[in-house]
N, C-alpha and C positions, 0 to 999 in steps of 0.2 A: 328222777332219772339223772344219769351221770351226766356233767359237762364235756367230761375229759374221758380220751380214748383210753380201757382197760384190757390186757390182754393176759391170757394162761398160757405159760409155754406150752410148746406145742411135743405132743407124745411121738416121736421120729417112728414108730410103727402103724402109722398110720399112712393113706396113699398121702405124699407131702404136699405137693402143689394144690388140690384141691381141698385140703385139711386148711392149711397157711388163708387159702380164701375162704372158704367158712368161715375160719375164728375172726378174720380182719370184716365181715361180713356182719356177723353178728354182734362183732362190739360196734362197728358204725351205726346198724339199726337201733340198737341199746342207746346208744346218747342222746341229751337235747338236743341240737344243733341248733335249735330257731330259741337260743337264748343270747343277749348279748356276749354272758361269760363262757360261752363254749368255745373249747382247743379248736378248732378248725385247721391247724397247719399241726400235717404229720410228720413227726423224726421219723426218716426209716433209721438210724442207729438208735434210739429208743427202742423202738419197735424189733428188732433187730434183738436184743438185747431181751426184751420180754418173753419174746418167742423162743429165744434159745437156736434161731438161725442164721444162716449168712442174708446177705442182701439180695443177691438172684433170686431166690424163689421168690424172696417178699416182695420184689420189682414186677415180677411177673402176676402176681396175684393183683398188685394195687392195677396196672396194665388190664386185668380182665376187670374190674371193680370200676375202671373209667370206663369202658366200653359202655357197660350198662348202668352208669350217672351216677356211681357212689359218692366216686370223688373227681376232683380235677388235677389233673399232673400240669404244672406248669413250668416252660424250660427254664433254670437258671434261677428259679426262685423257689420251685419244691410242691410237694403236693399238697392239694388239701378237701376238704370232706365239703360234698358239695350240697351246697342250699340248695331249694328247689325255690324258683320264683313265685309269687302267687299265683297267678296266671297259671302256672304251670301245675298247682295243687290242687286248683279249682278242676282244673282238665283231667286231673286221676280220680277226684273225687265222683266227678260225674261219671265215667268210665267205669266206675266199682261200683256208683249205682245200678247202673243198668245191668251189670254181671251177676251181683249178687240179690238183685231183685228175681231177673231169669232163677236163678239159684233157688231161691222161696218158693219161686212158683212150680218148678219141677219138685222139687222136697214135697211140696205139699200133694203132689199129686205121686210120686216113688216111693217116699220114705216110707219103712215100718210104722206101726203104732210103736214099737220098743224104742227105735231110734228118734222118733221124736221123742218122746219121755226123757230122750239123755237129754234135751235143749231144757224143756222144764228142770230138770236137775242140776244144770249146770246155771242157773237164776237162781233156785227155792231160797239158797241162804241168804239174798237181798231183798232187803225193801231201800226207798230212797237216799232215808236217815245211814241205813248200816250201811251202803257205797258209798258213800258220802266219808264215813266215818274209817271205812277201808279202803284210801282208793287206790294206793300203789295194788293190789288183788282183784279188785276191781276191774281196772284198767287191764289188766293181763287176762280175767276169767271173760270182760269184752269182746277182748281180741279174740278166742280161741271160741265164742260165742258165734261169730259174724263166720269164723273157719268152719266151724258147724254145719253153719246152714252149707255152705260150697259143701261141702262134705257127700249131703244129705240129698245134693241134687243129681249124686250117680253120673254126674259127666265131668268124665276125667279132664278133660280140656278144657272148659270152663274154671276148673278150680286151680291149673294149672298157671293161666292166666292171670286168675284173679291173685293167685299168691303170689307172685314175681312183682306186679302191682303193689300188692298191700304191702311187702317189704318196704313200697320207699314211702307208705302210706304212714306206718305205725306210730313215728314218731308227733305227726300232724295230732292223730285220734289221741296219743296219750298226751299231749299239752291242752288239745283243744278240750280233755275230760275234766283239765281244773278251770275252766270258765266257764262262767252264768251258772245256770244249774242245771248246764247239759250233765252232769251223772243222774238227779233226777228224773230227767225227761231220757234217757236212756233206760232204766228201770223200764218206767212206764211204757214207752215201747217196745222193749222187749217183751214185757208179757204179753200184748196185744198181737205181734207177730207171732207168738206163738198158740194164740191159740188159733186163730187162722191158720195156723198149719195144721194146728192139731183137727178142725173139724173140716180139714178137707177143703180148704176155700183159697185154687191157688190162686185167682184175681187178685182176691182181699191180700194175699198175703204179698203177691209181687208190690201190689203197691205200699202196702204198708214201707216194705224195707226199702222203698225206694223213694218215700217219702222219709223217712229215718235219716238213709244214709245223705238226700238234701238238704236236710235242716243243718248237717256239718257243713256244707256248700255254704248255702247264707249265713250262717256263725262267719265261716269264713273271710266271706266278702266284706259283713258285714265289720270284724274285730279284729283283720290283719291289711289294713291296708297299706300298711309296710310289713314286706316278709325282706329278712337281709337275704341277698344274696353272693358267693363269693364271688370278683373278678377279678381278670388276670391285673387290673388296673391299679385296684387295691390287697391286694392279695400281702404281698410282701410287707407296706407299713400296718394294716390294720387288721387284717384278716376276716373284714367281712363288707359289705355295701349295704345299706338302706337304702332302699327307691322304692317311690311311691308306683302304684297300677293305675295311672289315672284312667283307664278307659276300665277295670273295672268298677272305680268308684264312681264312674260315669255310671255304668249299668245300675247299680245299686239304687 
């Protein structure tokens, strides 16, 4: 994954203000952030510049982007792309279990037989060795694996939820897919939740993915017990803070 913010100019026939947050939206989710060498402090005249617009809209867009925790605007020093604390990842992680477990369990009691066979399809070409060996593909056929299941559980609001969530999630699952051999132990349960869906078993299945998506919880807890995060404190010399969660390493 990139360190550094990448942007497409932006095509002027498009509605602008909401196009301008899109693109700034999806290259924030697109990045490492939780690397030491990530940009974290955004130019708007860069930005500005790549997009091919003035500063207004792009102020307005970054404006909505803080409301809902992309980044931080800070006065007199400038904005920048926000860490989430661990505490705070542990808290969405749990959240997206419980939604996307309900999710399984509904799926396996709504979905088609066709529409589950698309989850088998979208695994067939993995075994442990070949993610492992694919994983930037991997990591994206993941992601669009886990959107599946929401998909497949017929309530719009659940996945509505659950999507606005995973945005600030993505970047966590694709860092946390290059350690230990969580791509192997993702394999392997993914085919397991799937056939629990496939023969009708929505108990088995809620818990399965709700034990899945835990075992990214203790990963967690367990191999980030410093997450940086930015503050207005260090912001301007460093652009980012290490601090330890001692009360989750308590729990642990």
């Amino acid at each position: 994954m990139d360190t550094r913010l990448n942007l497409k100019p932006i095509d002027t026939s498009f509605s602008l203000k909401d196009h301008i947050y899109s693109v700034l939206k999806d290259g924030i989710t697109s990045m490492n952030v939780y690397t030491e060498s990530a940009e974290l402090r955004l130019d708007e005249r860069r930005m500005s510049e790549q997009l091919g617009i003035s500063r207004t809209p792009l102020r307005e867009a970054l404006a909505r982007l803080e409301q809902e925790g992309f980044v931080d605007i800070q006065p007199r020093r400038g904005v920048y792309i926000r860490r989430k604390s661990l505490e705070e990842i542990l808290e969405m992680i749990t959240v997206w279990a419980a939604l996307e477990s309900m999710a399984a369990r509904m799926a396996a009691e709504r979905a088609t037989d066709e529409e589950i066979a698309s989850l088998r399809a979208m695994v067939a070409a993995y075994n442990p060795d070949a993610a492992k060996a694919n994983l930037d593909e991997y990591s994206e056929d993941n992601i669009r694996f886990h959107q599946r299941i929401l998909e497949l559980s017929r309530c719009k609001l659940l996945k509505d939820v659950a999507d606005g969530l995973f945005l600030h999630m993505r970047v966590v699952r694709n860092r946390a897919m290059l350690e230990s051999n969580r791509v192997q132990r993702s394999v392997v349960d993914h085919s397991e939740i799937i056939k629990a869906v496939e023969s009708r078993q929505p108990e088995l299945a809620e818990r399965l993915v709700r034990e899945h998506t835990m075992s990214l919880h203790a990963h967690m807890r367990r191999t980030w017990p410093q997450v940086a995060r930015l503050t207005p404190a260090t912001a301007a010399k460093t652009g980012s803070e290490t601090g330890t969660d001692t009360a989750t390493e308590a729990a642990e």
